[in-house]
N, C-alpha and C positions, 0 to 999 in steps of 0.2 A: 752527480745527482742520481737517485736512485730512482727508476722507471717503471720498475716492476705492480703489478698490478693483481697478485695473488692475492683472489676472494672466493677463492672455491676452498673445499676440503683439506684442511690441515688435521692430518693423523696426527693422534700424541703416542708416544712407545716410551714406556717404563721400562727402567734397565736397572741393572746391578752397576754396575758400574759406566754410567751416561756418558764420560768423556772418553773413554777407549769407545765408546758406541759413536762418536761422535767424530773421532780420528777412521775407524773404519769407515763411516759415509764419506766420510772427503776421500778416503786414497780410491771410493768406486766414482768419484766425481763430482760429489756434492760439495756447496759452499759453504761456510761455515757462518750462520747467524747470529743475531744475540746469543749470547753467555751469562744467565744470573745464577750465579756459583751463593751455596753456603758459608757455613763461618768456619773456611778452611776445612774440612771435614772430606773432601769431593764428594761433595753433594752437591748435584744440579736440581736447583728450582724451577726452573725456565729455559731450554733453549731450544734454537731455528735451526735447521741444514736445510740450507736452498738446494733445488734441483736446476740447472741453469736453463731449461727447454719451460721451466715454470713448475710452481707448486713449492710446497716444504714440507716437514715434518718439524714435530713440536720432539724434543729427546728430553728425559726428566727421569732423576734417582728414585727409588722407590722410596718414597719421604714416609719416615717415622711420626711426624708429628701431625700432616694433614693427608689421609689419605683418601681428599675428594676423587684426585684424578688418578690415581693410580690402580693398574691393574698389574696381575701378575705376568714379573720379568718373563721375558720370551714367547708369551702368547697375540702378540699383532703379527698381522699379516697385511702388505701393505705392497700397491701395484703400482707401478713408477713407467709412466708411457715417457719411450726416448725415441730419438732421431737416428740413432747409432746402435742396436744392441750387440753387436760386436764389437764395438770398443769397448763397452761395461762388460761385457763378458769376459775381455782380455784380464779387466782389471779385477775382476773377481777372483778371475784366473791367480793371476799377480798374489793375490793377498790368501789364498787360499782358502778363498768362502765354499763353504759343504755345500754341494749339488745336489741342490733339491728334484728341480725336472731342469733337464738338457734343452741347447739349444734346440726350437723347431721350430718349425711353419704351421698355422692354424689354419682349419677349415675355415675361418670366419677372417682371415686377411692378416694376423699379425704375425710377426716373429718376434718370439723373445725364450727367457727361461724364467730359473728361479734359483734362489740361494738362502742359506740360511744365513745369517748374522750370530757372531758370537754368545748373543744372549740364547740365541736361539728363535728369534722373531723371523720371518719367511718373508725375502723379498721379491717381487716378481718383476721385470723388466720386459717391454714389449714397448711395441709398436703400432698397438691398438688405442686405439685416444676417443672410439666409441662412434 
């Protein structure tokens, strides 16, 4: 039974190609949510990658035929409060995500960094939760 309670802030991130966008959040440790694929094409209409500490992101192909919610590939930026940022580090490490700003410690309490994602969208990890 699924417990989860995420009613806050769901980013949506338009991609060029949504499911390699989708296989990079899982290997930094997201879970993989719905999946509403087109008609064979990879074209994603809809899908979720859970963060397991809480939250998700909505991930969606840059759709030719409705482009209510689409903006252009690689411009979100999106801040993912975790419990560990040094294992998400490790793992960004792992996959060779572009080092945006380096691991550090904030005047205002958190540690974290940032990485770019291969569309090019900027993720930021930390340990600030506000």
């Amino acid at each position: 039974m699924n417990t989860r309670t995420d009613t806050n802030i769901w980013p949506g991130i338009t991609c060029d190609d949504a499911l390699a966008e989708r296989d990079w959040l899982e290997s930094l440790g997201f879970h993989p949510g719905i999946l509403v694929e087109g008609d064979g094409d990879g074209e994603v209409i809809h899908s979720e990658m859970l963060w397991p500490d809480g939250g998700r992101v909505m991930i969606h192909s840059t759709c030719k035929t409705d482009a209510t919610f689409t903006t252009p590939a690689g411009s979100s930026s999106v801040y993912v409060v975790v419990t560990d940022p040094d294992a998400v580090y490790a793992k960004a490490q792992a996959v060779g995500a572009r080092l945006v700003r380096d691991m550090a410690e904030e005047d205002y309490g958190s540690r974290g960094f940032s990485i770019a994602d291969p569309e090019g969208n900027t993720w930021s990890f930390g340990t600030y939760a506000g």
